[in-house]
C-alpha positions, 0 to 999 in steps of 0.5 A, spaced: 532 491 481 526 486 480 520 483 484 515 480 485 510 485 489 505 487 484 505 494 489 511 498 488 511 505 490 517 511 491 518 517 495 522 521 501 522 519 508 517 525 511 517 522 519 520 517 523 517 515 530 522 511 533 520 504 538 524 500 542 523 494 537 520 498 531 520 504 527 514 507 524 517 509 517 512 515 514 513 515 506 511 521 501 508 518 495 504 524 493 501 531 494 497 528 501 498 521 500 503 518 505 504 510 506 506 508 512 510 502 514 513 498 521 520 495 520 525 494 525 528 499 529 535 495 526 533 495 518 532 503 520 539 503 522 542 499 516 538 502 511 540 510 515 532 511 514 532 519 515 528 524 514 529 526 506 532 519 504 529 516 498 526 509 500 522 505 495 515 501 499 513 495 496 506 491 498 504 484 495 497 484 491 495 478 496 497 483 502 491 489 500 484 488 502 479 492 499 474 496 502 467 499 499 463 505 502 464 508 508 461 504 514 465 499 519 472 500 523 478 498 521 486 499 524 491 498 518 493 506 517 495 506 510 488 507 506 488 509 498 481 510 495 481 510 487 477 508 482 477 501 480 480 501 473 480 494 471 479 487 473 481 481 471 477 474 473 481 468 475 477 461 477 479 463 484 482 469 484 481 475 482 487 481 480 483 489 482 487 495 480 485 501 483 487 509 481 489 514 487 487 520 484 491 524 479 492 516 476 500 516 477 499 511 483 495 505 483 495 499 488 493 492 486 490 487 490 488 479 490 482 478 492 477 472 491 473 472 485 467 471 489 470 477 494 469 481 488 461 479 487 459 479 494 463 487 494 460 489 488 466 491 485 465 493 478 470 499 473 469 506 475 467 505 481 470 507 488 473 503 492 479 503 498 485 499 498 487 498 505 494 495 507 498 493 514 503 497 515 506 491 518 506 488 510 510 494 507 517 492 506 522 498 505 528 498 501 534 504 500 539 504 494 545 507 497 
């Protein structure tokens, strides 16, 4: 399978938190790394998400926010802090790539060339990339 979402993760369903409308779909991704996304409580069904199944989460580059330091509230649950390990500047854009501990995780954001000034982002320092569960999109191989 190919996509576009520069954001592409893998793990077993570890919690399931049913809704009405929506299902909370805990992901583990990694030894304390967890991804959290909201799908409806019908694509749950199709996709027969249970506990253990392995699912693929995907989150495009645009969706990631990126936070530096540790001041200010925020209510996206998924949270990544990393290392910025690269940086490539477009006229508008720019394309920052973080590294979760232990660099076998990595999320990319798309964030204005100005953004990346006004933040201070620059390789090797810390960073957090900050996503809506709501932006995570969930797939199940059968």
């Amino acid at each position: 399978m190919k996509t576009s979402a520069r954001n592409q993760f893998a793990g077993p369903v570890t919690a399931i938190k049913e809704g009405v409308v929506d299902t909370e779909i805990t992901v583990q991704l990694a030894p304390g790394l967890e991804l959290t996304a909201i799908v409806t409580r019908e694509s749950a069904e199709n996709m027969n998400l249970t506990m253990g199944r392995d699912v693929l989460a995907f989150v495009k580059a645009s969706s990631i926010l990126l936070l530096v330091g540790e001041g200010g509230s925020i209510s996206a649950r998924n949270r990544f802090t990393g290392i910025v390990t690269s940086i490539h500047h477009g006229p508008v854009n720019a394309e920052v790539t973080i590294s979760m501990p232990g660099g076998r995780h990595v999320v990319t954001a798309v964030i204005t060339d100005d953004s990346v000034k006004r933040l201070g982002l620059v390789e090797g320092n810390s960073a957090t990339a900050v996503f809506k569960a709501s932006s995570v999109f969930l797939a199940a191989v059968d």
